[in-house]
C-alpha positions as a Markdown table, in Angstrom:
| # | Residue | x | y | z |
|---|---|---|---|---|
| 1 | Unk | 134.4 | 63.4 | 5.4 |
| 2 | Unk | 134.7 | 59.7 | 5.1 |
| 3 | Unk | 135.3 | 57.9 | 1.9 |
| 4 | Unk | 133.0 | 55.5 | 0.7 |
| 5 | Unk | 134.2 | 52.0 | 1.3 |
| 6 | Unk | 131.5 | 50.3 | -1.1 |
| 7 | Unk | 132.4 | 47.5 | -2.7 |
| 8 | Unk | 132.0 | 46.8 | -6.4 |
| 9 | Unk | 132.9 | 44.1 | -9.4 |
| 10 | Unk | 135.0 | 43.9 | -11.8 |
| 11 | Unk | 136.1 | 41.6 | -14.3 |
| 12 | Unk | 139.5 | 40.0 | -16.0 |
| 13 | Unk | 138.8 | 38.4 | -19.2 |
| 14 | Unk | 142.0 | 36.4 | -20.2 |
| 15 | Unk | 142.0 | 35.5 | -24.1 |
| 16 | Unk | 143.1 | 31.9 | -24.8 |
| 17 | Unk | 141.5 | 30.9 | -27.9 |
| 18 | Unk | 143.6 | 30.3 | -30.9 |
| 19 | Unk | 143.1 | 33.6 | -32.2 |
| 20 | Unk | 145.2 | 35.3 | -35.0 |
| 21 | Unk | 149.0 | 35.6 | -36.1 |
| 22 | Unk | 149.7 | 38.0 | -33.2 |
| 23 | Unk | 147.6 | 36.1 | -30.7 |
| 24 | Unk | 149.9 | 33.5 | -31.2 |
| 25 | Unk | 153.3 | 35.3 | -31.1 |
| 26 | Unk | 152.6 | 36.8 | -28.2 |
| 27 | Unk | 152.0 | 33.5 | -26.5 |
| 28 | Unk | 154.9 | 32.3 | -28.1 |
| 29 | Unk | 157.4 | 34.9 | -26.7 |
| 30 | Unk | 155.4 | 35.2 | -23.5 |
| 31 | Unk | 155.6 | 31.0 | -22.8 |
| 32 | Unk | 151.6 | 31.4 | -21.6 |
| 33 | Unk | 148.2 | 30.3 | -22.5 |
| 34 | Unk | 146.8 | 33.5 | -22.7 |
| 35 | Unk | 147.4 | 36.6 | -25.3 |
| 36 | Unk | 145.2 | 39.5 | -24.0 |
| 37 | Unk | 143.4 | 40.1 | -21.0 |
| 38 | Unk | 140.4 | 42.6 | -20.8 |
| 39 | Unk | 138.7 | 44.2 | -18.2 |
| 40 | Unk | 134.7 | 44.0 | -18.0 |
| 41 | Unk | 133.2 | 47.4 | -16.3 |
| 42 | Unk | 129.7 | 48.4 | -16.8 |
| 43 | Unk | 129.3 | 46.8 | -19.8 |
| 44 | Unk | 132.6 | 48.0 | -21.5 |
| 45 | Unk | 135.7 | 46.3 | -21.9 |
| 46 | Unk | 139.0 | 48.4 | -21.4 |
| 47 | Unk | 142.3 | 47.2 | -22.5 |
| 48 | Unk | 145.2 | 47.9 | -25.2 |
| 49 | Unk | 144.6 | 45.8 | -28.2 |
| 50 | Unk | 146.8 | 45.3 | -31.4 |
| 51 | Unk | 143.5 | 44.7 | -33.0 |
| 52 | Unk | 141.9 | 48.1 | -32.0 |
| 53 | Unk | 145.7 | 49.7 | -32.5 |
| 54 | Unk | 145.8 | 50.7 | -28.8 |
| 55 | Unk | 144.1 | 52.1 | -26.1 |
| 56 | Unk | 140.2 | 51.8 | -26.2 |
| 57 | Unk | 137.2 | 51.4 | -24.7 |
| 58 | Unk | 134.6 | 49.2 | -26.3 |
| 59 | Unk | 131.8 | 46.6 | -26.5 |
| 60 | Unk | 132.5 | 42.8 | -27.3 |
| 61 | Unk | 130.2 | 40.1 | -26.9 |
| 62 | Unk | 132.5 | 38.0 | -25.0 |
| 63 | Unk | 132.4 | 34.4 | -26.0 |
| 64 | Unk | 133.3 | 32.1 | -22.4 |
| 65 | Unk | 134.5 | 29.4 | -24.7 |
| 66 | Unk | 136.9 | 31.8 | -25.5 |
| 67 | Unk | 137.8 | 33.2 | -21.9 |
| 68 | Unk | 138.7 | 32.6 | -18.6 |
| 69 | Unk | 136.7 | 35.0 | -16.5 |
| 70 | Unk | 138.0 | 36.6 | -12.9 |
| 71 | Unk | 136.2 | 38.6 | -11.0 |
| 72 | Unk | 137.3 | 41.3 | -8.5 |
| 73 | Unk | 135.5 | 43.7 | -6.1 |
| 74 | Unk | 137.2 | 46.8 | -5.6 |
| 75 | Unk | 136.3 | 50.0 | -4.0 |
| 76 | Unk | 133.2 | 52.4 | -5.8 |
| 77 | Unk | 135.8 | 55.1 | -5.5 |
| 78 | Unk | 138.7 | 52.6 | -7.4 |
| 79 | Unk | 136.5 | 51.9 | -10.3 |
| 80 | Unk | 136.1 | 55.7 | -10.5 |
| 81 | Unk | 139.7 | 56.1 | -10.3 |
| 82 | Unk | 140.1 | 53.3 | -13.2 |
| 83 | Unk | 137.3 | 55.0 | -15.5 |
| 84 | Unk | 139.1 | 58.2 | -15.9 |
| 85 | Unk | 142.2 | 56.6 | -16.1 |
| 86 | Unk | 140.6 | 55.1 | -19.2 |
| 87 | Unk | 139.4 | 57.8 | -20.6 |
| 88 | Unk | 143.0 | 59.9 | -20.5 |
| 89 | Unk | 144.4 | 57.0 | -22.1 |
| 90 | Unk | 142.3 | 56.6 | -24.6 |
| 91 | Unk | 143.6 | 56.6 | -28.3 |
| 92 | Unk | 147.3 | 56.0 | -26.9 |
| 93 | Unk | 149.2 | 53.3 | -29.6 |
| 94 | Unk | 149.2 | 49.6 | -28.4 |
| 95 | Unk | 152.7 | 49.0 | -27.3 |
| 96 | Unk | 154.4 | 45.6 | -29.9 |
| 97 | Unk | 157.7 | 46.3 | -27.9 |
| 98 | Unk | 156.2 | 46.6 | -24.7 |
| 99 | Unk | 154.1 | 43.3 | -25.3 |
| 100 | Unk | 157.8 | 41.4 | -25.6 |
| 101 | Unk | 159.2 | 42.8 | -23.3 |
| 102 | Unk | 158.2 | 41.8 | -20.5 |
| 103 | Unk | 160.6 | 38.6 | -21.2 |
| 104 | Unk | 163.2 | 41.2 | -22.5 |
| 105 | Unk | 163.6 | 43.5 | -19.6 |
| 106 | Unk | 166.1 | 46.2 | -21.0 |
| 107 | Unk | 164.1 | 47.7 | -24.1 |
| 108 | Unk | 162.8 | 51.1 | -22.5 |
| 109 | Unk | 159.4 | 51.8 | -21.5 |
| 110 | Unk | 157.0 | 53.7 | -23.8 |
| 111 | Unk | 155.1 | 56.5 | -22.1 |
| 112 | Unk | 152.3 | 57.2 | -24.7 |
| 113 | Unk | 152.0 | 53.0 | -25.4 |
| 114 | Unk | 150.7 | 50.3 | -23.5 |
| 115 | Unk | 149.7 | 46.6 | -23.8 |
| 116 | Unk | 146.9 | 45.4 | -22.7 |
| 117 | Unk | 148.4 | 43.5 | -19.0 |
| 118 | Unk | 150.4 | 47.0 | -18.3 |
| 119 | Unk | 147.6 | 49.1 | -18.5 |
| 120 | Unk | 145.3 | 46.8 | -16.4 |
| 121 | Unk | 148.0 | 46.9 | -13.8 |
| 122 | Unk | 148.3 | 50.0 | -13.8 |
| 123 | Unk | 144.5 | 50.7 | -14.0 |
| 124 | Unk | 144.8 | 48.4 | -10.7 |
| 125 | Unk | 147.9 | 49.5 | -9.1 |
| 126 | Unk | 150.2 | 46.9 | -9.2 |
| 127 | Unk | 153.8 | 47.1 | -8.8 |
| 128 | Unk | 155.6 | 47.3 | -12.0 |
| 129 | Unk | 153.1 | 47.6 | -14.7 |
| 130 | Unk | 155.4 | 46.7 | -17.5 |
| 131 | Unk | 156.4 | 43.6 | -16.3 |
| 132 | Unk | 152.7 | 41.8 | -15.7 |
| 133 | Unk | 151.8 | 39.1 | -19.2 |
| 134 | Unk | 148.3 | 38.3 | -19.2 |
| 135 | Unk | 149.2 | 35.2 | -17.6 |
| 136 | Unk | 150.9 | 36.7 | -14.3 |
| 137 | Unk | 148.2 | 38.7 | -13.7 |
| 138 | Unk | 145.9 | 35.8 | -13.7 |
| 139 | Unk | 148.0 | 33.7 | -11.2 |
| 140 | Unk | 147.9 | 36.6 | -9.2 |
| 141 | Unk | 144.1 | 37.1 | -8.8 |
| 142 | Unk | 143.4 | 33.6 | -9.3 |
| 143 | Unk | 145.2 | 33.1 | -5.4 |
| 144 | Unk | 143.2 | 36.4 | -4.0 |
């Protein structure tokens, strides 16, 4: 039997208001504009966020003044694939170390932490999860 090759949309939400303390030190270490990216699905938005202390799915009235907004149509069965990815991770610790390190590639990678670009990528199989900031994974789609 044949797959389904339906297409369907998703969203990035990259965060690049002022935000808080840890907004900005992420930005900081990163060299970017943005400090957290989210992705929209149904309604939901599923990312790793220090605010939320990790891996969650949740409800945020998303403010555009706040956001740059990217759009991406994946496969029905891919947005499946992402949703129970989501729901296995759920509850894992947001990843501080992780966050920085993507400029400081030697620290080790956590398996039960993530931040919020390296669970996205993974979510969408990118190469390298750990390496993506919020801001390389906007350059990338932004191109597509």
């Amino acid at each position: 039997m044949l797959k389904s090759q339906h297409k369907t949309e998703v969203q990035l939400w990259f965060y690049k208001a002022e935000g808080n303390f840890y907004d900005k030190l992420i930005r900081l270490v990163n060299r970017t504009k943005y400090s957290h990216v989210e992705m929209f699905i149904d309604g939901y938005c599923y990312s790793s966020s220090p605010r939320d202390r990790g891996v969650r799915r949740k409800y945020i009235s998303l403010n555009n003044q706040h956001w740059d907004v990217l759009s991406l149509e994946v496969t029905a069965e891919h947005k499946q694939d992402m949703l129970k990815f989501f729901e296995e991770q759920q509850g894992k610790a947001y990843d501080w170390l992780g966050a920085i390190k993507t400029t400081l590639w030697f620290f080790p990678n956590h398996k039960d932490k993530w931040f919020c670009s390296e669970i996205l990528a993974q979510a969408l199989n990118l190469p390298y999860p750990r390496k993506w900031t919020p801001a390389d994974m906007y350059d990338f789609f932004k191109t597509k």
